[in-house]
PDBQT receptor file of N, H, CA, C and O in Angstrom, charges set to zero:
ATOM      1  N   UNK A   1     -26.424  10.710  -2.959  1.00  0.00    +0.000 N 
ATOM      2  CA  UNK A   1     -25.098  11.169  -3.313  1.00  0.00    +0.000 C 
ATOM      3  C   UNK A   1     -24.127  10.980  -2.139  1.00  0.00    +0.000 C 
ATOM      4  O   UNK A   1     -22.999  10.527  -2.330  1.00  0.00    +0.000 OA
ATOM      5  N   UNK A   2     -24.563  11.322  -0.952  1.00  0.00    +0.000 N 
ATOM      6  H   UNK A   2     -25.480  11.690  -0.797  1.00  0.00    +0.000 HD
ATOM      7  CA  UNK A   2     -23.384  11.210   0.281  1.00  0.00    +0.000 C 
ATOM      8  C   UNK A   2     -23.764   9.327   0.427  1.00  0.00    +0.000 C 
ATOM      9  O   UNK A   2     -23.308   9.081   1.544  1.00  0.00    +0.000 OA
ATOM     10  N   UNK A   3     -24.231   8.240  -0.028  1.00  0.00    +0.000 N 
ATOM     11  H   UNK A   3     -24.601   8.440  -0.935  1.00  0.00    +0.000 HD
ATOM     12  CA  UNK A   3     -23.807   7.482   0.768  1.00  0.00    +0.000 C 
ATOM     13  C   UNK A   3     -22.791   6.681  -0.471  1.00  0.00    +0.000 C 
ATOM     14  O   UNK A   3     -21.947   5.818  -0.231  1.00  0.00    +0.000 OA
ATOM     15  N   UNK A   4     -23.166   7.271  -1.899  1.00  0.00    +0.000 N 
ATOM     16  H   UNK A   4     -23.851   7.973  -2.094  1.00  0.00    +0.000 HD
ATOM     17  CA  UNK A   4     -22.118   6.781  -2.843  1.00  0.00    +0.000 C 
ATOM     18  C   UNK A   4     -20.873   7.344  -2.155  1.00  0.00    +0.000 C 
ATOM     19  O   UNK A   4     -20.076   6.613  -1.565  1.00  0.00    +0.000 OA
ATOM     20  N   UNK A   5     -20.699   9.017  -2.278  1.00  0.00    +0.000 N 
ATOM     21  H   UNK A   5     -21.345   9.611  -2.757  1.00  0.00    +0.000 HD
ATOM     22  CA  UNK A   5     -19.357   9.187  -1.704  1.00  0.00    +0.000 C 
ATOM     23  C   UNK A   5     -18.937   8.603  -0.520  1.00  0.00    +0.000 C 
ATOM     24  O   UNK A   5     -17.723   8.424  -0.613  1.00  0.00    +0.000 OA
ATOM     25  N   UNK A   6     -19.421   8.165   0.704  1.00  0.00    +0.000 N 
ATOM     26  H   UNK A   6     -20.407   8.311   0.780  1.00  0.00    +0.000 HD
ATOM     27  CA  UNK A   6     -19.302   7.327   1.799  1.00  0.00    +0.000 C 
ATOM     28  C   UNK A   6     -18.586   5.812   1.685  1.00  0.00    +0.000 C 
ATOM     29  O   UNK A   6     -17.628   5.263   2.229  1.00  0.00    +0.000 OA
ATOM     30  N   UNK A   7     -19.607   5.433   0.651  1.00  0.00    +0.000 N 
ATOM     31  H   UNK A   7     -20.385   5.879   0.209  1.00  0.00    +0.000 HD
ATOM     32  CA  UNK A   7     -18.882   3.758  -0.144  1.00  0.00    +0.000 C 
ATOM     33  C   UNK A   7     -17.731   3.928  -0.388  1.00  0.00    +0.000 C 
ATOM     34  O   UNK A   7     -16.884   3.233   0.173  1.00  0.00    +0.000 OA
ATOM     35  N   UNK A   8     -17.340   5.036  -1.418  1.00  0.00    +0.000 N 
ATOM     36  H   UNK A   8     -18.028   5.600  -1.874  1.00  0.00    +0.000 HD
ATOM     37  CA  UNK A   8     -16.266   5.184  -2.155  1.00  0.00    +0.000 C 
ATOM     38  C   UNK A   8     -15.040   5.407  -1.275  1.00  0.00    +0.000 C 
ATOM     39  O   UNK A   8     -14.061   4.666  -1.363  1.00  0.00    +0.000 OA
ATOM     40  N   UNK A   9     -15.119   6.756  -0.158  1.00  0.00    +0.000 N 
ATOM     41  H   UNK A   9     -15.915   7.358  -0.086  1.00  0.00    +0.000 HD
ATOM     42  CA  UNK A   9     -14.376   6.450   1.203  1.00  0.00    +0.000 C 
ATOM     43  C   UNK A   9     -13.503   5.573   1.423  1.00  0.00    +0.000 C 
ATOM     44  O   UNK A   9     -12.281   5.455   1.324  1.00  0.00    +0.000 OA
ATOM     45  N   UNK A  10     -15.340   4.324   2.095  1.00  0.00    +0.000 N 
ATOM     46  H   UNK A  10     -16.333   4.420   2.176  1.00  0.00    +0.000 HD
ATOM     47  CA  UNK A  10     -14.712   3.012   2.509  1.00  0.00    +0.000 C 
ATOM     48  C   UNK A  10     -13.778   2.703   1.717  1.00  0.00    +0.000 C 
ATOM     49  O   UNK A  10     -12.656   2.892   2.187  1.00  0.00    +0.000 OA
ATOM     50  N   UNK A  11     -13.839   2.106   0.203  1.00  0.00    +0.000 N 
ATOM     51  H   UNK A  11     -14.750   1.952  -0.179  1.00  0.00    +0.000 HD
ATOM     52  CA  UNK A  11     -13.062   1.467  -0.477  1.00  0.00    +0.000 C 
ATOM     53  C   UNK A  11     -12.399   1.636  -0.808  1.00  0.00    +0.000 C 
ATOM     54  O   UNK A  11     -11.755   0.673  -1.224  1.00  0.00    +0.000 OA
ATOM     55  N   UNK A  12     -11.638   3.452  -1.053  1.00  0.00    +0.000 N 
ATOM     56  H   UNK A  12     -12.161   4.234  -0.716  1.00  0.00    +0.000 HD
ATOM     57  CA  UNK A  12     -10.582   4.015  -1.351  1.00  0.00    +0.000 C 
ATOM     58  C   UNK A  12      -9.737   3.200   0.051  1.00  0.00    +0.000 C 
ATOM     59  O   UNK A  12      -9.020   2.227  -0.182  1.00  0.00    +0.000 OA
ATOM     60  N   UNK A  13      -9.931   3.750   1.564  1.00  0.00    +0.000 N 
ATOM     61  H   UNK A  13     -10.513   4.541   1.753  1.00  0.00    +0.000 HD
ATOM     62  CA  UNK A  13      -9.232   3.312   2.643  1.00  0.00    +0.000 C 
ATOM     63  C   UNK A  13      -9.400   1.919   2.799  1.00  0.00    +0.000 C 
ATOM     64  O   UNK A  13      -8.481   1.512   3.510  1.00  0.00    +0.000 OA
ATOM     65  N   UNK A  14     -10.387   0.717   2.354  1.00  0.00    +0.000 N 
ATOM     66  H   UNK A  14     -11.133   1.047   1.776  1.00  0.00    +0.000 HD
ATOM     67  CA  UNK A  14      -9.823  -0.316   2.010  1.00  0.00    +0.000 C 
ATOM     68  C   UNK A  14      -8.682  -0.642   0.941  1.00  0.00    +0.000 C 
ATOM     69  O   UNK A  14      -8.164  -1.754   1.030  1.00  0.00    +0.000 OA
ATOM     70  N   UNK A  15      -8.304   0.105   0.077  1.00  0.00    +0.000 N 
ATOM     71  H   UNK A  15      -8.726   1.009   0.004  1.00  0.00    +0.000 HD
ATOM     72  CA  UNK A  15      -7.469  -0.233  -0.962  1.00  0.00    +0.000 C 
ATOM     73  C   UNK A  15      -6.200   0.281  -0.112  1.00  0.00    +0.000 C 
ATOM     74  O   UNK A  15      -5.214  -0.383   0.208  1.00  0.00    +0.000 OA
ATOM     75  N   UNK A  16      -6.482   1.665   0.179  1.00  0.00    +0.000 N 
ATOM     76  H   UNK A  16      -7.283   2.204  -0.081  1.00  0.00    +0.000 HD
ATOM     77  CA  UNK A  16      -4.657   1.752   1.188  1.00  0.00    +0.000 C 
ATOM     78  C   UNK A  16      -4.504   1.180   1.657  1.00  0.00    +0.000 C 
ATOM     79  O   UNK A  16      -3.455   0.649   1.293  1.00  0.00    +0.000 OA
ATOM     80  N   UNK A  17      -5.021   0.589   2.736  1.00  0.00    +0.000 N 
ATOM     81  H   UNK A  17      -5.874   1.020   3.032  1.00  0.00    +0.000 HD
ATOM     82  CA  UNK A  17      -4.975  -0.353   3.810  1.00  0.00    +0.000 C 
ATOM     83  C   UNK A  17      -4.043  -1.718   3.532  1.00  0.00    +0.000 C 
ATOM     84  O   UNK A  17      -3.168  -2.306   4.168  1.00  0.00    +0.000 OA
ATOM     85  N   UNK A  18      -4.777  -1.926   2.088  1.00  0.00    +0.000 N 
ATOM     86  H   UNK A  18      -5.488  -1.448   1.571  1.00  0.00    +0.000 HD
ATOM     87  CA  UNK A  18      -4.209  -3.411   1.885  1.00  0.00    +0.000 C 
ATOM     88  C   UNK A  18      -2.654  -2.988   0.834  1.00  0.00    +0.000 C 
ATOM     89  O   UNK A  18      -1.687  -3.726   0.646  1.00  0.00    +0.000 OA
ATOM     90  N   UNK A  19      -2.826  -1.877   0.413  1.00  0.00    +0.000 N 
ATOM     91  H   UNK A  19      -3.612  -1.278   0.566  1.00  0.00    +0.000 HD
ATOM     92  CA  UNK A  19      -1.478  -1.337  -0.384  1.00  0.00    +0.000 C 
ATOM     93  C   UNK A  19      -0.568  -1.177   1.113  1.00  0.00    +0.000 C 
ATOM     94  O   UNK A  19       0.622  -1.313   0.831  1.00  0.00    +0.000 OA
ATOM     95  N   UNK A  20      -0.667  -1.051   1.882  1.00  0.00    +0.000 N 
ATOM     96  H   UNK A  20      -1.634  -0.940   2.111  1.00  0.00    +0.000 HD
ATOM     97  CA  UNK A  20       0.256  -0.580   3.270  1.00  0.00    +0.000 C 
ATOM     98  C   UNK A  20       0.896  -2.060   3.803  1.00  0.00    +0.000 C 
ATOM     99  O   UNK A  20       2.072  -2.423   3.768  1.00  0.00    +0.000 OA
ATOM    100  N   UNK A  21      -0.044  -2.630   4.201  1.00  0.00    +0.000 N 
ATOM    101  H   UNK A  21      -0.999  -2.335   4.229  1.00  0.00    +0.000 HD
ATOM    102  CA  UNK A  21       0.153  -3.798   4.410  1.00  0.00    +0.000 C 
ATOM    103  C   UNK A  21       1.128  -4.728   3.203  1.00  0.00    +0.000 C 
ATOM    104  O   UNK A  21       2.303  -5.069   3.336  1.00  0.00    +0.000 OA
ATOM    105  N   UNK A  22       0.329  -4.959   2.170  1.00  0.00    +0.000 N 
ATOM    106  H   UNK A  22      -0.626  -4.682   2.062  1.00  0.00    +0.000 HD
ATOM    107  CA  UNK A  22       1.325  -5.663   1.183  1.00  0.00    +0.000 C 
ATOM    108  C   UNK A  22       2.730  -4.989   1.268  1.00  0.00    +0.000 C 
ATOM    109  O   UNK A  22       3.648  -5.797   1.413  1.00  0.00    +0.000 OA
ATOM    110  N   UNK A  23       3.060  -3.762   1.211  1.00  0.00    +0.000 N 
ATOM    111  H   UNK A  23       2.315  -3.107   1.094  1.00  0.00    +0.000 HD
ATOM    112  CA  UNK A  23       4.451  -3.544   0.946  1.00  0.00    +0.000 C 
ATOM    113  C   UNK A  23       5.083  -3.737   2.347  1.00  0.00    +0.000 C 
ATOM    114  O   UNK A  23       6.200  -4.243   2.454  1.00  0.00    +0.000 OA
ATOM    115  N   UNK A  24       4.277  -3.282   3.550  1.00  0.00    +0.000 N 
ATOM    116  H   UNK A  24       3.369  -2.871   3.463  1.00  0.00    +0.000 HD
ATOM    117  CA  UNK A  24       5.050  -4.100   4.670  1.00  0.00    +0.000 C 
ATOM    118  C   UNK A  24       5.602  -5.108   4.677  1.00  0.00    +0.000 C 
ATOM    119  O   UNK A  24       6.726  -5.294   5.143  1.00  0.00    +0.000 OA
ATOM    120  N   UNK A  25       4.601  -6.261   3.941  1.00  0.00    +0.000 N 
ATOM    121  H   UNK A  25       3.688  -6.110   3.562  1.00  0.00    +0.000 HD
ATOM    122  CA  UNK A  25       5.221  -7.718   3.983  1.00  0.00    +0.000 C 
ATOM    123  C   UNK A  25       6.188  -7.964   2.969  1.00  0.00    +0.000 C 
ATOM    124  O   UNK A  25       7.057  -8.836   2.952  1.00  0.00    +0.000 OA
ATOM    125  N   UNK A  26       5.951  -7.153   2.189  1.00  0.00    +0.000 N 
ATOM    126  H   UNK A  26       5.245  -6.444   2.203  1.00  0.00    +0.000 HD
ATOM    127  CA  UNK A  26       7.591  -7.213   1.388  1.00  0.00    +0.000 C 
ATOM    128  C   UNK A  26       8.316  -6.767   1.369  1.00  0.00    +0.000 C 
ATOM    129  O   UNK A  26       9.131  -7.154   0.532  1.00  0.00    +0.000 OA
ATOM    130  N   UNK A  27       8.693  -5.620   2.197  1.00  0.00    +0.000 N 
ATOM    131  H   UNK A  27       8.031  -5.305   2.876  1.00  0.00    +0.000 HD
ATOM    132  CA  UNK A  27       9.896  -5.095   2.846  1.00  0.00    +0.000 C 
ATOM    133  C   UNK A  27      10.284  -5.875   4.070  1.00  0.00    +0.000 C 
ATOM    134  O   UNK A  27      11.485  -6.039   4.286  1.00  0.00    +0.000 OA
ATOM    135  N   UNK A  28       9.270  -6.438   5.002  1.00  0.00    +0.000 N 
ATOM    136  H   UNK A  28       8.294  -6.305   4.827  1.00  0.00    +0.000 HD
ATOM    137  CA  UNK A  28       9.728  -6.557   5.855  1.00  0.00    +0.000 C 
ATOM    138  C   UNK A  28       9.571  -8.608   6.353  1.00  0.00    +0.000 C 
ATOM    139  O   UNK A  28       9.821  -9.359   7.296  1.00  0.00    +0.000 OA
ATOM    140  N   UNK A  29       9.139  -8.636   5.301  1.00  0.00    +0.000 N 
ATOM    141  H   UNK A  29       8.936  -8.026   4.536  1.00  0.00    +0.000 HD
ATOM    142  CA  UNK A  29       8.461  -9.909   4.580  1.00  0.00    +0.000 C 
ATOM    143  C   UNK A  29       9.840 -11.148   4.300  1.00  0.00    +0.000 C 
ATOM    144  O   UNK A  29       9.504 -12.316   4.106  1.00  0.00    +0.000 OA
ATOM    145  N   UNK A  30      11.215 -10.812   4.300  1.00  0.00    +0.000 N 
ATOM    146  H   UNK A  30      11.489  -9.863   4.457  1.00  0.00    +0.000 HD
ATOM    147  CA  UNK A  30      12.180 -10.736   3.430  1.00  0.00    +0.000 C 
ATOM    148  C   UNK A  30      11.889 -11.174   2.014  1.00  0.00    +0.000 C 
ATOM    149  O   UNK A  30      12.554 -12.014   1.408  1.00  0.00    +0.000 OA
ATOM    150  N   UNK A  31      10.841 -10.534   1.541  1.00  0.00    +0.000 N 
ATOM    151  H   UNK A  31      10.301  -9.851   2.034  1.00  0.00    +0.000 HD
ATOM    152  CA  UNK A  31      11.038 -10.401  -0.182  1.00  0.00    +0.000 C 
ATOM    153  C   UNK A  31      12.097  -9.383  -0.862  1.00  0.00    +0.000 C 
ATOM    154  O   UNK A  31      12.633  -9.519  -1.962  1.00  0.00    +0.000 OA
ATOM    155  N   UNK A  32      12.205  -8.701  -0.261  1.00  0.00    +0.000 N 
ATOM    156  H   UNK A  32      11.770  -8.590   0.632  1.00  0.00    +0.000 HD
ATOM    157  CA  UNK A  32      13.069  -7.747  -0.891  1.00  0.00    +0.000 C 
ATOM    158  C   UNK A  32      14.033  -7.894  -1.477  1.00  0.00    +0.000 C 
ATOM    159  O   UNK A  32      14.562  -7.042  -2.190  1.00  0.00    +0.000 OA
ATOM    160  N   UNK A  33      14.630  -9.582  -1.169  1.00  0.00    +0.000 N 
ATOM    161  H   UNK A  33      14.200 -10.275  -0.589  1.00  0.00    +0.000 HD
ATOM    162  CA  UNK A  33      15.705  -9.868  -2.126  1.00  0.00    +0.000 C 
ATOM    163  C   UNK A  33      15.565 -10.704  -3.186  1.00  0.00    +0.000 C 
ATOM    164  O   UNK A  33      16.463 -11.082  -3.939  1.00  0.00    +0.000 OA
ATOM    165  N   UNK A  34      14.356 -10.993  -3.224  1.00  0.00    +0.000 N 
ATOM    166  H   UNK A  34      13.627 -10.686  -2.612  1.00  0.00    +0.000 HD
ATOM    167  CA  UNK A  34      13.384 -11.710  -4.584  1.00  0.00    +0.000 C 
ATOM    168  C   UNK A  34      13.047 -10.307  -5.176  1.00  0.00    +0.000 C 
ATOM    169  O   UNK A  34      13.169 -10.556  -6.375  1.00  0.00    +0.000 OA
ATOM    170  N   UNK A  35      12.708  -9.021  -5.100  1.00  0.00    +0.000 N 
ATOM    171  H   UNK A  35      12.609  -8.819  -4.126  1.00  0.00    +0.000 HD
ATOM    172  CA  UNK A  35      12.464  -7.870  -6.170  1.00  0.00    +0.000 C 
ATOM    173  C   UNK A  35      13.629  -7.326  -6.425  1.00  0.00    +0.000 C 
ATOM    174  O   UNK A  35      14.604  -7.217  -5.680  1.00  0.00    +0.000 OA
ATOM    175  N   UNK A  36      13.394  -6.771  -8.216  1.00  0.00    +0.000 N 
ATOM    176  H   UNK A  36      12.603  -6.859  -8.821  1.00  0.00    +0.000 HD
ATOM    177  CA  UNK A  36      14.227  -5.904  -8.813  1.00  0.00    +0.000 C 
ATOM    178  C   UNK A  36      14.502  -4.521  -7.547  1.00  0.00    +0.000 C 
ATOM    179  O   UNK A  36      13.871  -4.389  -6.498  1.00  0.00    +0.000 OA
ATOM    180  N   UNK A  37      15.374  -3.827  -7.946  1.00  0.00    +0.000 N 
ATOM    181  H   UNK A  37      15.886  -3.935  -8.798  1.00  0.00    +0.000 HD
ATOM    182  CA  UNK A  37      16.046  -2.790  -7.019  1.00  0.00    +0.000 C 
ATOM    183  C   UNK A  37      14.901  -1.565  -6.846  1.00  0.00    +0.000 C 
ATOM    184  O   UNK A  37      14.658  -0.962  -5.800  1.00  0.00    +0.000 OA
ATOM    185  N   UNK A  38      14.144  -1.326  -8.408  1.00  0.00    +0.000 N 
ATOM    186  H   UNK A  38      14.341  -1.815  -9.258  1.00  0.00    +0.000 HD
ATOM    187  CA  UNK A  38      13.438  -0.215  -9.255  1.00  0.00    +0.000 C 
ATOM    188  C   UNK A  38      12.054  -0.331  -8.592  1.00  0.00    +0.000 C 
ATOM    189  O   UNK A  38      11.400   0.650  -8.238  1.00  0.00    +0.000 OA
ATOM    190  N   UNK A  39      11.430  -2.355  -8.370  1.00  0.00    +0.000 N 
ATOM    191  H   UNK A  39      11.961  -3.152  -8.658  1.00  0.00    +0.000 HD
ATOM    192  CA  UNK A  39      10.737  -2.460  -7.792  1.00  0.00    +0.000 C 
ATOM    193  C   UNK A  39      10.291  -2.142  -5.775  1.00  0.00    +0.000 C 
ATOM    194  O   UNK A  39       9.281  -1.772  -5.175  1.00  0.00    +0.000 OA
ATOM    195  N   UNK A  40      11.792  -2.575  -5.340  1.00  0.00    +0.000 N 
ATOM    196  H   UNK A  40      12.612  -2.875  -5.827  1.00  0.00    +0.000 HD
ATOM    197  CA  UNK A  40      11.856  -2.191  -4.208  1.00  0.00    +0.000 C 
ATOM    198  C   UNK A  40      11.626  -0.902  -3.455  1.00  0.00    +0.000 C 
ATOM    199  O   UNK A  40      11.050  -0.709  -2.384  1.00  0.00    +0.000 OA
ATOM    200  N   UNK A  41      12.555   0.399  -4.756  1.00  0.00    +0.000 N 
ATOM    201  H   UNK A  41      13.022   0.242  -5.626  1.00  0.00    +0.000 HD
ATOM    202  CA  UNK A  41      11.923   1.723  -4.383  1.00  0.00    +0.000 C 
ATOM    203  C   UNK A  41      10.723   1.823  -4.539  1.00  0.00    +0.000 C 
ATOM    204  O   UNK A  41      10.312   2.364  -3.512  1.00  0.00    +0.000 OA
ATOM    205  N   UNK A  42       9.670   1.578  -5.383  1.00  0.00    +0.000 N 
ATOM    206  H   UNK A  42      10.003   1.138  -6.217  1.00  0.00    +0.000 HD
ATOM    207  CA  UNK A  42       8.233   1.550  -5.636  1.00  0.00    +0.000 C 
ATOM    208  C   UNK A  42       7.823   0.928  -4.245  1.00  0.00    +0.000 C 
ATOM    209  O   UNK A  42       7.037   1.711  -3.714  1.00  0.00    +0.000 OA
ATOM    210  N   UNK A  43       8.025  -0.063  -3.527  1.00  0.00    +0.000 N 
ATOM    211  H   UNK A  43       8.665  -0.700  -3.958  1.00  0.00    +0.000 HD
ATOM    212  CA  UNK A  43       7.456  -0.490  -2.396  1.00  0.00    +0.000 C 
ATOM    213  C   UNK A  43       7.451   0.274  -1.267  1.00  0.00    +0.000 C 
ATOM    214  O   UNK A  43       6.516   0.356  -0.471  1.00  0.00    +0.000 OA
ATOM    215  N   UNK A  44       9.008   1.101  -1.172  1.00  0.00    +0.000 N 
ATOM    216  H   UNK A  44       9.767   1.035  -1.819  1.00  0.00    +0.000 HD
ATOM    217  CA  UNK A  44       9.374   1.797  -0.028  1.00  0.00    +0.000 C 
ATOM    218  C   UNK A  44       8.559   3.005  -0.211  1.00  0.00    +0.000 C 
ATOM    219  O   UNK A  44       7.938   3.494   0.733  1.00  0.00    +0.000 OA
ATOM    220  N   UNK A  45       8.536   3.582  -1.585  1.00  0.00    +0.000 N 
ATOM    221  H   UNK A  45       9.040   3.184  -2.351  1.00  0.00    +0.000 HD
ATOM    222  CA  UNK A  45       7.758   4.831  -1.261  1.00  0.00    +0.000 C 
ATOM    223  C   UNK A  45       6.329   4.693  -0.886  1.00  0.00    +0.000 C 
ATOM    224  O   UNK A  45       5.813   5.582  -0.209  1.00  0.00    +0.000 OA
ATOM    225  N   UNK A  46       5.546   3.510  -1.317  1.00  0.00    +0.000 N 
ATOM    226  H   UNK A  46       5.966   2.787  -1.866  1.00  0.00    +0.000 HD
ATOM    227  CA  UNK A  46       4.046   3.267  -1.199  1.00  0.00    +0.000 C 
ATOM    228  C   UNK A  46       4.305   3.467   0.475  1.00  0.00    +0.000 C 
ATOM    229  O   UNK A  46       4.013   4.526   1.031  1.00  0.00    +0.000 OA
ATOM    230  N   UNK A  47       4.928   2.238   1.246  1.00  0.00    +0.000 N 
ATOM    231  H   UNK A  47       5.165   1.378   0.795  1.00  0.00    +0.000 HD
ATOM    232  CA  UNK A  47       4.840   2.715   2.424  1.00  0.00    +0.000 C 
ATOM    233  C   UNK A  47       4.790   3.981   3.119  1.00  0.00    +0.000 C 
ATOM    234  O   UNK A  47       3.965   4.398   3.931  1.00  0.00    +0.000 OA
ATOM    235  N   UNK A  48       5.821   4.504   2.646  1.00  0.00    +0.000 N 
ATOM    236  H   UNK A  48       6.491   4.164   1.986  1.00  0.00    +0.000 HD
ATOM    237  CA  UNK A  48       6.183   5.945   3.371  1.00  0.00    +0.000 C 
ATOM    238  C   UNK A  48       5.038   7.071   3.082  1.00  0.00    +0.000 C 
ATOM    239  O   UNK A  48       4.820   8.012   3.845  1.00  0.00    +0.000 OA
ATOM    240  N   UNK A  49       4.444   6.864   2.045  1.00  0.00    +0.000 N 
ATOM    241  H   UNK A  49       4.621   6.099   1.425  1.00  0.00    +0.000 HD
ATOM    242  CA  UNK A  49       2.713   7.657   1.375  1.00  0.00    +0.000 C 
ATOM    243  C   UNK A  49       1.829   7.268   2.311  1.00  0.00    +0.000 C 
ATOM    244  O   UNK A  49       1.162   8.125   2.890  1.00  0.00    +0.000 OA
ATOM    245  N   UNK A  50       1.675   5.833   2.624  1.00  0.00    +0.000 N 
ATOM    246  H   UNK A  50       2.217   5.137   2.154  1.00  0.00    +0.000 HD
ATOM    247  CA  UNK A  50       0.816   5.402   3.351  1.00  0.00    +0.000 C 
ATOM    248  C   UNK A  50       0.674   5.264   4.908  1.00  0.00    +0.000 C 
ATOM    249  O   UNK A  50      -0.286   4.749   5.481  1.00  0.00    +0.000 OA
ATOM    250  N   UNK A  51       1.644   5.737   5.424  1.00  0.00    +0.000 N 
ATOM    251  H   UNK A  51       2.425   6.155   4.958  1.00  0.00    +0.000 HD
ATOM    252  CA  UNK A  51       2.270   6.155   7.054  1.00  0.00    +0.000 C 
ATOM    253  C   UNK A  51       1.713   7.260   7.789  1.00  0.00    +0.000 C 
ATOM    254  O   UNK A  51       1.622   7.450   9.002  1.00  0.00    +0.000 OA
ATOM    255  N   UNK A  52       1.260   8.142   6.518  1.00  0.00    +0.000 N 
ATOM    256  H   UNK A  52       1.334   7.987   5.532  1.00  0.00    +0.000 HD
ATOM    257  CA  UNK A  52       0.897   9.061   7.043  1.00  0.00    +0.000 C 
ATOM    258  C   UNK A  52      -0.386   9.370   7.513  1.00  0.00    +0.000 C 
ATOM    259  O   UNK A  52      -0.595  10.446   8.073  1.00  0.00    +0.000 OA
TER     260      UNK A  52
């Protein structure tokens, strides 16, 4: 049981990791003026969740 929850861990903080990163590169990526406005807030907040 602890090394399933352990895996799961890992791969949860592999998935932020790469959610942090992707919206970096598209905020800071200059995509931001290739996304909708609605989409852009969705990017900014993932970051700002993931900062912490």
């Amino acid at each position: 049981m602890a090394l399933r929850m352990a895996f799961f861990q890992k791969v949860m903080s592999g998935c932020g990791a790469l959610a942090f990163i992707w919206a970096t590169v598209v905020l800071l990526g200059g995509f931001s003026t290739l996304i909708k406005q609605k989409d852009f807030w969705f990017v900014t907040i993932i970051v700002f969740m993931e900062s912490n």
